[in-house]
Structures are given as C-alpha cells and as structure tokens.
BAZA-287697 format. One line per field, with one value per residue (C-alpha): residue number from 1; residue in three letters; x, y, z. Coordinates in nm, 2 decimals, m for minus. Example, Ala and Ser with C-alpha at 12.3 -4.5 7.8 and 13.67 -1.06 7.14 Angstrom:
<atoms>
k <- (1:2)
r <- (ALA:SER)
px <- (1.23:1.37)
py <- (m0.45:m0.11)
pz <- (0.78:0.71)
</atoms>
This chain:
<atoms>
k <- (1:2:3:4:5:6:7:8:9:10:11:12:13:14:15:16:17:18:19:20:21:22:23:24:25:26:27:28:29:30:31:32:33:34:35:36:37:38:39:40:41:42:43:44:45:46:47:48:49:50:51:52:53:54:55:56:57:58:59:60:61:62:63:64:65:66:67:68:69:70:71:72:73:74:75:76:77:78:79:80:81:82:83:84:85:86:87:88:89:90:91:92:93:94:95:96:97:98:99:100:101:102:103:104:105:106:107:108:109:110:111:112:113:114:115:116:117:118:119:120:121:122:123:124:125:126:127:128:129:130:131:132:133:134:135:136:137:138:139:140:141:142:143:144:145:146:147:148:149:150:151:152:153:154:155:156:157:158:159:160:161:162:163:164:165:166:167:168:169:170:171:172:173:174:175:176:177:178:179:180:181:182:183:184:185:186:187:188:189:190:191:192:193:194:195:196:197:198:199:200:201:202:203:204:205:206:207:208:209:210:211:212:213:214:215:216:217:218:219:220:221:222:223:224:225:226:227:228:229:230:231:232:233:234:235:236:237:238:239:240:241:242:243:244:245:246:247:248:249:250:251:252:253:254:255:256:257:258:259:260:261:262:263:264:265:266:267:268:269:270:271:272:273:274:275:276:277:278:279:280:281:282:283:284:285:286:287:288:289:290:291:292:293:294:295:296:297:298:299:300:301:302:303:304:305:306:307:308:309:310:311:312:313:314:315:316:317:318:319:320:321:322:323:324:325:326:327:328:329:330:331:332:333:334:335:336:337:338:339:340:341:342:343:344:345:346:347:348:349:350:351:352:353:354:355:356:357:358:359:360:361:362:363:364:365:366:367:368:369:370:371:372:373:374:375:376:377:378:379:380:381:382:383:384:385:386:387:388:389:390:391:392:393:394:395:396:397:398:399:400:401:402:403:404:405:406:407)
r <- (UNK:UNK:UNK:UNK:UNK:UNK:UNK:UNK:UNK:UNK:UNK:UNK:UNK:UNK:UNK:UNK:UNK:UNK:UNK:UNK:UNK:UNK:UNK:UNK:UNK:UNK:UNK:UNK:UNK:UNK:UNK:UNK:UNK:UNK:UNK:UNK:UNK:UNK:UNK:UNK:UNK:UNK:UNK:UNK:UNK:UNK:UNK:UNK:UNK:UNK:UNK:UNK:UNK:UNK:UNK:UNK:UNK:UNK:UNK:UNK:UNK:UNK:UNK:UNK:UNK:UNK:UNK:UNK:UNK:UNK:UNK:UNK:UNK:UNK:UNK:UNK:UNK:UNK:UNK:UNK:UNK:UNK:UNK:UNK:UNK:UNK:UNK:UNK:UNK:UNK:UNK:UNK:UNK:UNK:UNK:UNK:UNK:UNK:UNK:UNK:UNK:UNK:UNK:UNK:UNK:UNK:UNK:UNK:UNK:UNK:UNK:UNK:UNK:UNK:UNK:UNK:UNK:UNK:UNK:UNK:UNK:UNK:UNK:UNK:UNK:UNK:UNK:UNK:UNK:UNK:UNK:UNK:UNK:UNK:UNK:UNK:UNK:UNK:UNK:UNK:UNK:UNK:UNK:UNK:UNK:UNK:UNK:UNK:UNK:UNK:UNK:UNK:UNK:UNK:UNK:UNK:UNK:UNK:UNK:UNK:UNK:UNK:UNK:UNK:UNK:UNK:UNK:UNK:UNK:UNK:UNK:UNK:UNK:UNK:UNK:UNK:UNK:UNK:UNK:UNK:UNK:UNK:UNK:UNK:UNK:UNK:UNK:UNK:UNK:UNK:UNK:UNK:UNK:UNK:UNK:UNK:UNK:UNK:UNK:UNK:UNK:UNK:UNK:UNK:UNK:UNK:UNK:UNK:UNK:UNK:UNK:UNK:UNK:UNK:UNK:UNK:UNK:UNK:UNK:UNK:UNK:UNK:UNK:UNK:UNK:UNK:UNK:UNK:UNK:UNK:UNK:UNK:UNK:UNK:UNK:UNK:UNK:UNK:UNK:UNK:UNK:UNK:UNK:UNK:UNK:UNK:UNK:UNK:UNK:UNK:UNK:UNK:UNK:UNK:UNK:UNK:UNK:UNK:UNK:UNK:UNK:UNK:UNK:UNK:UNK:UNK:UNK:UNK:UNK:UNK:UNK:UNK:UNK:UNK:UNK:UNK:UNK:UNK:UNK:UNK:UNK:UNK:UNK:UNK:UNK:UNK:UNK:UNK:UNK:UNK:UNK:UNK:UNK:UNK:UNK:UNK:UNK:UNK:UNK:UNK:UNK:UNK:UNK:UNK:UNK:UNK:UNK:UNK:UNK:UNK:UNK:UNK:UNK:UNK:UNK:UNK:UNK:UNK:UNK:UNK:UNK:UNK:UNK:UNK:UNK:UNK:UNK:UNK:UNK:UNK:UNK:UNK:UNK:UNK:UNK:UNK:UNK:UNK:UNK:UNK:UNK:UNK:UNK:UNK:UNK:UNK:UNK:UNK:UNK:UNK:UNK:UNK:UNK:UNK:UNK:UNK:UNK:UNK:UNK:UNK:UNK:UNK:UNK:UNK:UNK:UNK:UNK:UNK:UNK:UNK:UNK:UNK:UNK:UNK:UNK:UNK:UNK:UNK:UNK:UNK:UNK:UNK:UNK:UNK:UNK:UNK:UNK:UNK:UNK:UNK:UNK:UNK:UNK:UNK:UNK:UNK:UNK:UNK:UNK:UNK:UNK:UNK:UNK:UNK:UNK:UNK:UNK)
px <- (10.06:9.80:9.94:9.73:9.96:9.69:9.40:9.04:8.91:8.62:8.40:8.10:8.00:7.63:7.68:7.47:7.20:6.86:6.91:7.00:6.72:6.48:6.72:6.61:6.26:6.16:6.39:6.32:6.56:6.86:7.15:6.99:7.09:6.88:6.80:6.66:6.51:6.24:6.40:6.73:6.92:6.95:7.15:7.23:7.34:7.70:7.53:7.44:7.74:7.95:7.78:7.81:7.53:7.61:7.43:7.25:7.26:6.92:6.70:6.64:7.03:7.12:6.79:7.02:7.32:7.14:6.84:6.83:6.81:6.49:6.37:6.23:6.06:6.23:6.11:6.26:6.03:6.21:6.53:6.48:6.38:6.69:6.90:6.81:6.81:7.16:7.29:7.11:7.34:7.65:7.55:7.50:7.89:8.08:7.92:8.21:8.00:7.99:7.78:7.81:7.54:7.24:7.44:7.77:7.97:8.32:8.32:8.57:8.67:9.00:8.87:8.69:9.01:8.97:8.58:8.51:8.82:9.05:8.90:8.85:8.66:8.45:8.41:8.35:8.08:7.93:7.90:7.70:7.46:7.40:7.33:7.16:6.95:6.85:6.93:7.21:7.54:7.77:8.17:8.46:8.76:8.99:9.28:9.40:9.26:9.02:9.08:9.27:8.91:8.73:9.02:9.01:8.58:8.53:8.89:8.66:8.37:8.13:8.04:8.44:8.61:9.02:9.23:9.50:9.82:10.05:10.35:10.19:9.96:10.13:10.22:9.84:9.83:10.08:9.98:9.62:9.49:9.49:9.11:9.11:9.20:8.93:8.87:8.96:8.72:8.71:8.91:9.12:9.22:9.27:9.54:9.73:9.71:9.83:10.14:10.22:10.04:9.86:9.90:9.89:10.21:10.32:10.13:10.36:10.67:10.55:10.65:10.36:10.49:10.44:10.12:10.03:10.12:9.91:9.62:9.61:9.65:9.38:9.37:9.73:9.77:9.54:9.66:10.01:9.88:9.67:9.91:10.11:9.87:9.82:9.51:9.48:9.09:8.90:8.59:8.36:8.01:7.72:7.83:7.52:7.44:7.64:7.41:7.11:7.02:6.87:6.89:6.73:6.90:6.70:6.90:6.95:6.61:6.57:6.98:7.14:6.84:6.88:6.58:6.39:6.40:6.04:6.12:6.45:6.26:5.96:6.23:6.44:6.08:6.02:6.41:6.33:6.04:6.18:6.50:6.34:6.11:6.39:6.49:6.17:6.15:6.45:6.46:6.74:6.80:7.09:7.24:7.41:7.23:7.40:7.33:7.51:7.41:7.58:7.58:7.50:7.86:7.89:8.08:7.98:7.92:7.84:7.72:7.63:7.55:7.48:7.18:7.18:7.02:6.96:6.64:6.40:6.15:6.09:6.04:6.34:6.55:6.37:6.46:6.88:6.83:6.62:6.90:7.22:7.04:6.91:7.30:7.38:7.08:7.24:7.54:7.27:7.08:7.39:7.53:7.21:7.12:7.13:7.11:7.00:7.04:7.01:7.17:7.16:7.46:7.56:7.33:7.22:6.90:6.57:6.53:6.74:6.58:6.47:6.46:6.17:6.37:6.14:6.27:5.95:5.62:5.38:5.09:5.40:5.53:5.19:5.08:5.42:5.42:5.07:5.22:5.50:5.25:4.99:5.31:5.46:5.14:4.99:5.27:5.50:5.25:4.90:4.92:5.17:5.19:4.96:5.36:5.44:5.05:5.17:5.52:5.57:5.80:6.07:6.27:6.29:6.63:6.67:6.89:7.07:6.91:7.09:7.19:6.96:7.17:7.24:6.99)
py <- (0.51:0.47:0.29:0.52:0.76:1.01:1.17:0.95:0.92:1.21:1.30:1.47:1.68:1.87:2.21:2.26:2.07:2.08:2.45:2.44:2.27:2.54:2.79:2.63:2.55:2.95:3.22:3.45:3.27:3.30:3.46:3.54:3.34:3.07:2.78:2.47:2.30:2.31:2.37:2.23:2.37:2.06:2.31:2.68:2.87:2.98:3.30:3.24:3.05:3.31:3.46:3.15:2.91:2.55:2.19:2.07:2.39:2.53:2.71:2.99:3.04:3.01:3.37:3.52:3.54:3.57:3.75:3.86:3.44:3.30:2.97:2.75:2.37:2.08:1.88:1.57:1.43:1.68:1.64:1.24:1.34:1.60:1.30:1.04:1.29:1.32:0.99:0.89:1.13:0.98:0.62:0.75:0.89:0.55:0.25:0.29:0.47:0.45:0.64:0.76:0.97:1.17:1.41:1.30:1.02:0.84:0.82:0.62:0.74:0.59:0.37:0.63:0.82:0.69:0.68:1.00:1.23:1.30:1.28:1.69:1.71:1.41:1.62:1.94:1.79:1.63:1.98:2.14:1.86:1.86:2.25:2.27:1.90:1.90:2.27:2.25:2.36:2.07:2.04:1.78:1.69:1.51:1.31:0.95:0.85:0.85:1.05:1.31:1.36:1.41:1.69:1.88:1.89:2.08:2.28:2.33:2.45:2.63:2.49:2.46:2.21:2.12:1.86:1.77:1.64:1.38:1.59:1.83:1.64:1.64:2.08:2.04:1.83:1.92:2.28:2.22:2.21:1.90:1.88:1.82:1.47:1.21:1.10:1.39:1.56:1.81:1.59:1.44:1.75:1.89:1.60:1.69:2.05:2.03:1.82:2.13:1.94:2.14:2.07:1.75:1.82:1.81:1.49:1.35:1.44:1.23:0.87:0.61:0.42:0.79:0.89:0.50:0.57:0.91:0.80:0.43:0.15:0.18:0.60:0.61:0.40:0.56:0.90:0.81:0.70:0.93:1.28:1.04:0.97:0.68:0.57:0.26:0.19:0.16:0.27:0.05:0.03:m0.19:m0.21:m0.23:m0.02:m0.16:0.02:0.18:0.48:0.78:1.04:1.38:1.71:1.81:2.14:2.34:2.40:2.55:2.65:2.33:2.20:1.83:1.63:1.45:1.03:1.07:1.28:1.08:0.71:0.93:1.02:0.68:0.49:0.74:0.68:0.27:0.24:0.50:0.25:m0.11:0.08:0.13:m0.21:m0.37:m0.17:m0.25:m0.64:m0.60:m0.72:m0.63:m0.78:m0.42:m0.20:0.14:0.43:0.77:1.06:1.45:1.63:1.99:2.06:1.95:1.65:1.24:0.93:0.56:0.27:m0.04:m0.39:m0.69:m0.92:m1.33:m1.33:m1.06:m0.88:m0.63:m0.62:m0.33:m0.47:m0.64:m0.32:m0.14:m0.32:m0.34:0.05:0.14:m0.06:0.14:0.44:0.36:0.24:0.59:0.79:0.88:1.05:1.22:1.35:1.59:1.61:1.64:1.57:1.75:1.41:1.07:0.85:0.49:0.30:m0.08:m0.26:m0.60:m0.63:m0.95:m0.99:m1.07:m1.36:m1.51:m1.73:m1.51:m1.68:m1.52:m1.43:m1.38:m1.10:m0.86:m1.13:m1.26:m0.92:m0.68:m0.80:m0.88:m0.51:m0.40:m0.69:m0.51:m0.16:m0.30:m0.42:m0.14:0.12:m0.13:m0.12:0.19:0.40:0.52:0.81:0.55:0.43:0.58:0.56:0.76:0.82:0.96:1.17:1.57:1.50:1.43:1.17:1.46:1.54:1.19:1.25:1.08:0.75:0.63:0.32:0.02:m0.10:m0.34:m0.66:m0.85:m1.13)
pz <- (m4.41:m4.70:m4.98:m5.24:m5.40:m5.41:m5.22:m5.30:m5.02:m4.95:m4.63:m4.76:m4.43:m4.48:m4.29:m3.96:m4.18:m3.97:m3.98:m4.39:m4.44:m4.24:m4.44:m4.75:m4.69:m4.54:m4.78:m4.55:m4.24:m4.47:m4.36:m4.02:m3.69:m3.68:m3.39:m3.46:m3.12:m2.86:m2.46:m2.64:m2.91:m3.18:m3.43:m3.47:m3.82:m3.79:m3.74:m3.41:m3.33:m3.34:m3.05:m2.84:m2.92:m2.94:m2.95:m2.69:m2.49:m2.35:m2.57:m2.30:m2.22:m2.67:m2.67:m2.44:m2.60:m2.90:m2.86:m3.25:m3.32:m3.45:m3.29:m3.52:m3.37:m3.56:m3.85:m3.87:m4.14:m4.33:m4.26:m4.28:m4.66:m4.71:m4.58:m4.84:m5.14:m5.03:m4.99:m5.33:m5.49:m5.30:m5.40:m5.75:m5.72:m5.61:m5.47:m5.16:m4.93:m4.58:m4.38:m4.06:m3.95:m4.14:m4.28:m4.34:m4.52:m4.62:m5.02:m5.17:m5.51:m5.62:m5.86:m6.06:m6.19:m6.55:m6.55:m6.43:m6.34:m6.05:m5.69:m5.67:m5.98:m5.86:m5.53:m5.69:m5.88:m5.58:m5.39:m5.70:m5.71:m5.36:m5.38:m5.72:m5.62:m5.27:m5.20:m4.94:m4.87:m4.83:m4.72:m4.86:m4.74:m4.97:m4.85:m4.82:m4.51:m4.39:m4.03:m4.29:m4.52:m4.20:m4.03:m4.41:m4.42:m4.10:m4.17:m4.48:m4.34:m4.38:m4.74:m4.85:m5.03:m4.91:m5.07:m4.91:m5.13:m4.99:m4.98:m4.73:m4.49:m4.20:m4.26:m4.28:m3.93:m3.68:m3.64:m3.54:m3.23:m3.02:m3.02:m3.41:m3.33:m3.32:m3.03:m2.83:m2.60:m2.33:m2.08:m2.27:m2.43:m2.04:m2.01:m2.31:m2.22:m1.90:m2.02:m2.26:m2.59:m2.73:m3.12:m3.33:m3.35:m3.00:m2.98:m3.25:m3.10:m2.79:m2.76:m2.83:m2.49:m2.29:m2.44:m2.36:m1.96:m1.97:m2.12:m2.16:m2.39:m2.63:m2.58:m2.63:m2.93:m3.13:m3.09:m3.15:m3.49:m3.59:m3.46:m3.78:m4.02:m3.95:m4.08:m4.25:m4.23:m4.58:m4.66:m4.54:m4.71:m4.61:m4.23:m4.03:m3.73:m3.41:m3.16:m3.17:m2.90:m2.81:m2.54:m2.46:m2.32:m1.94:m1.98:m1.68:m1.55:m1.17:m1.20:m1.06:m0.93:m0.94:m1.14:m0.90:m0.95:m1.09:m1.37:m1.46:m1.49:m1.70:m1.95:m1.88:m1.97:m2.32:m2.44:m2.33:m2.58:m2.86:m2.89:m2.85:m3.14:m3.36:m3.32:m3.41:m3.74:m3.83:m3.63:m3.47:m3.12:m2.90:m2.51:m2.39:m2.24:m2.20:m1.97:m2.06:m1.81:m1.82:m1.49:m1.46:m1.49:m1.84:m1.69:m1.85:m1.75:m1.86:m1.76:m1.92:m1.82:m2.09:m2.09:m2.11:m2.42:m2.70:m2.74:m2.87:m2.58:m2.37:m2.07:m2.07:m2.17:m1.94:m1.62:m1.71:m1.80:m1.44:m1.25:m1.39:m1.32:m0.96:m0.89:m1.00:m0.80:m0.52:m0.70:m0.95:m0.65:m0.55:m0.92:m1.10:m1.47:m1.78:m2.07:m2.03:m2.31:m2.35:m2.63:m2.71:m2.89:m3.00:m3.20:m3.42:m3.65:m3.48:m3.65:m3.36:m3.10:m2.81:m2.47:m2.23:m1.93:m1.56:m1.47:m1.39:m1.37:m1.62:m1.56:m1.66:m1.97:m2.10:m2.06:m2.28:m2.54:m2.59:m2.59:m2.82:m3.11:m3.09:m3.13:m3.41:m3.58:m3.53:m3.50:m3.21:m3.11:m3.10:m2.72:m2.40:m2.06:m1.81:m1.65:m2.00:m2.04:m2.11:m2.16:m2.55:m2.73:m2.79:m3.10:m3.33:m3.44:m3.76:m3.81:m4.15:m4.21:m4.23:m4.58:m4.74:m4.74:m5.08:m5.17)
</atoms>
C-alpha cells in the first residue's frame, strides 16, 4: 500500500469532452443528445448514452436508437485548443502532472498541503477553473493511488468530485463490478464471470497463484494487486510517449460484409502516413510495428513485428504493416473488419542514425521520401495518393504532446 497517509493523488477526467466542447461552443446543443463523428461515433452526451450509443459504433446504427440525437462533424482543431487550456491549468496547479490522453491526467498534490490546502480544496478549485476558464465540465477522483483516483473520477462522473479516505477504500472497491478494474475488458471480464467473480471483491478473495493459472502471469498479478490496492506507481511527469498510432472504425457497412483487400491496404496506407507523420513532427522514430484489427463481431486482434533498425519513414512502416495484415487476410476475408489501426512503439529520438534498409527498390522509396517532405512541409493534406483520391484523411484525433525536455 501507499505510504501517504492521505489521499493526494487526483485524476482530472474531462466528461465526454469532444461533445462538451460542441456543447460549449453552440448553446443551443446543451442538454440535448448530442453525437460527435462522421460514419463513426467519436463521442456521445450522456444524453444519448442512455439510449444505447457508444464510441466507435456506426453513426447510422447510434440515429437509430436515437433518432432525437444531433450529429455534429468533429473539430479537432478545437478540441486540440480545449485540451491545452486545460493542461495549462493543471501545470499551473502542481508541477506532478502526468498526462495520459487529451482529456485526462494524474496530478500529484501531496506536497501542496501547507502552500495551498488539503488535496479536495486543491481539486475543488481545479473543477471551477476548468468550468469558469475553458468552459467545461470536468471529474476528480481523489485517493492515494493512483488506480484508486482513476476508479473514484468515472464513479464521479458526470462532472462529480469523490475522495476517497484511507479508512474506507476498499468498502469503496470490493463492491464494484469486476470491469472497474484496469485492465479488464470484455473477455477478460467473461473469464471472471464465468468463475462466479463478478466484483472486485470476489477478485480479492481469490488467490494471486489461482488467478495466475486462469489468466496468466502478468494478467494475474496485476489483478491480484489492484482487487487490494495495490498501487504503488507515482505520478510520473515528463514521460514521453512510448508509441505513437492511429486507427479508423470501417463500421458495419453491407451487414457483415467483409471489406475487400483493396479497401483494407487504402486505409492500411492513410493510417501508415498519418503515424510516420506524427513521428516526424515530433522526431521520433520507432522499430515495432503493430497491427490491431476488430472483426465484425466486436472481437480484437494484434499483431506486431519489430524492424532491424528504428525509423520514421513510410515506406519502411508501410511494408512490416502490409505483411501482418496480408498474414491475417485470409482469416479477415470470412471474419471481416470493423478497425484497423497501426501503432509504432520503441521509440528513440530521430536524431539517431538511421540505416537505409532495401527492402522495396530504389524508384519506391524515392517517390515517398518525396511524399514525406512535401507533407512535412506543406502540411499533411498538400500531396496523397491517387489510391487515397475521394477517400479523406479521417478524423485527426488529437495527441498530448510530448513534454519539452529540460535544457
């Protein structure tokens, strides 16, 4: 367990914030279900979750059970904006922060007690200048862990605030469900279930060498810990970004039509160049190359293989990326595909020596070193493919950037 006596440790969560920041932008979408997203649902107002829309779902199915819910096409340029207004005001709180997507952060407050007050006045504060600065709503957990923070901001939710004392964390823990747990997704949460676990509790009360044997090692381990409280991870700030990806929901179209192999490499190639973009602007190269695919029954895979040398080029990226996915065709054929993303990790700065590997001829890697520095130049939109022509770049979901190191 935490050694702090006290919860100061906060997750600042911003609530369904692409949607709170159309909500805040257009008065007259607030209180009404709203849907950010164009053929994929990005975000939905608890409005219309509660009749069944959720992320990543397709726009057409989210009207239906909704048909009162106003689509609205993303912004990310706003949303990029809303994003660093926040975070200013985190960094202007405590220097501990560690970000972990767009909208949502570990703040470390312990040290502050004397300074500025105890950690639910400091979070308390937070929230109002969040609303009364930027314009959004905004939920805190308070705990001493981290994995604690992060359970009491969505129990929190929408725009809440819970603090959860010492002497009561795990009366706050043990009844939830099993699926509060990090970590734990749909199949996972199918294996506890079916075992009769079905609260953090029950997990608990399970040895850590029988969860280890029904889930494995590493699984196993972790939840034994964490069904305790067992947390002890700080707040780390100034971590840079281990991977960088993206990926784009095909939703459903046709039924369970599967997508053909042409439509797959068109998105494949437009995820390739969005990612080796990102790593040029912020030079970064990286050896894994990941594939993560979702079938048309909701169920995931991965696959990843890692290059000889790290790099930013596209060509390079592209080639490891088309051969996971053509070792995985003929299974997508009958299972068809409803997300391809492509992430690369182990990353190191660019200013590492590159070696040029031969792996698709000299007339090839010309033609995208020349697509590379038109789009690094000119912007990602400047140049595409005549395979890409009619297809757009698709939503350009926003990324934290990574912390400026010290000099």
């Amino acid at each position: 367990m935490c050694s702090v006596t006290a919860p100061g440790i906060l997750h600042a969560d911003l609530d369904c914030f692409y949607a709170a920041v159309e909500q805040r932008d257009d008065p007259r979408l607030r209180g009404k279900p709203v849907i950010v997203g164009e053929g994929v649902v990005l975000t939905a107002t608890y409005e219309a979750r509660v009749h069944g829309v959720r992320t990543s779902m397709p726009v057409s199915r989210a009207r239906s059970l909704c048909p009162s819910a106003i689509v609205v096409p993303s912004r990310m340029s706003a949303y990029t904006e809303a994003s660093r207004a926040v975070f200013a005001i985190f960094r202007e709180t405590t220097p501990l922060v560690e970000g972990l997507s767009v909208d949502e952060a570990f703040l470390d407050v312990n040290g502050l007690r004397r300074l500025v007050g105890e950690p639910v006045e400091i979070a308390r504060e937070l929230r109002r200048r969040v609303r009364d600065e930027v314009g959004l709503p905004i939920s805190v957990g308070v705990a001493r862990t981290k994995f604690l923070a992060k359970v009491a901001s969505a129990v929190s939710k929408p725009d809440g605030l819970l603090v959860v004392e010492p002497d009561g964390e795990l009366a706050f823990l043990h009844p939830l469900d099993v699926r509060r747990l990090w970590g734990v997704g749909p199949v996972t949460a199918g294996k506890l279930e079916e075992r009769g676990l079905r609260t953090v509790g029950d997990v608990a009360d399970v040895p850590e060498a029988a969860l280890v044997a029904m889930l494995g090692p590493a699984a196993g381990r972790h939840l034994h810990a964490l069904a305790r409280n067992v947390d002890p991870r700080s707040v780390a700030p100034g971590t840079r970004r281990s991977s960088i990806g993206a990926q784009r929901a095909l939703g459903l179209a046709g039924g369970r039509r599967p997508r053909s192999r042409a439509e797959l490499d068109a998105t494949l190639l437009a995820l390739v160049e969005r990612v080796t973009e990102r790593l040029r602007g912020g030079r970064r190269v990286g050896r894994t190359v990941t594939l993560r695919l979702r079938h048309a029954d909701l169920s995931r895979e991965t696959r990843s293989r890692t290059l000889p040398v790290a790099t930013d080029r596209t060509d390079l990226v592209l080639v490891a990326a088309r051969d996971l996915l053509d070792a995985r065709w003929p299974h997508l054929r009958e299972a068809g595909c409803s997300l391809i993303g492509v992430t690369v990790s182990d990353l190191a700065p660019a200013d590492a020596v590159q070696l040029t590997l031969d792996l698709d001829g000299h007339d090839r890697r010309t033609l995208d070193h020349t697509l590379d520095a038109v789009r690094d130049r000119f912007g990602g939109a400047a140049v595409t493919r005549a395979s890409l022509l009619g297809q757009g770049r698709g939503a350009q979901v926003p990324i934290l950037p990574d912390p400026v190191p010290d000099r």
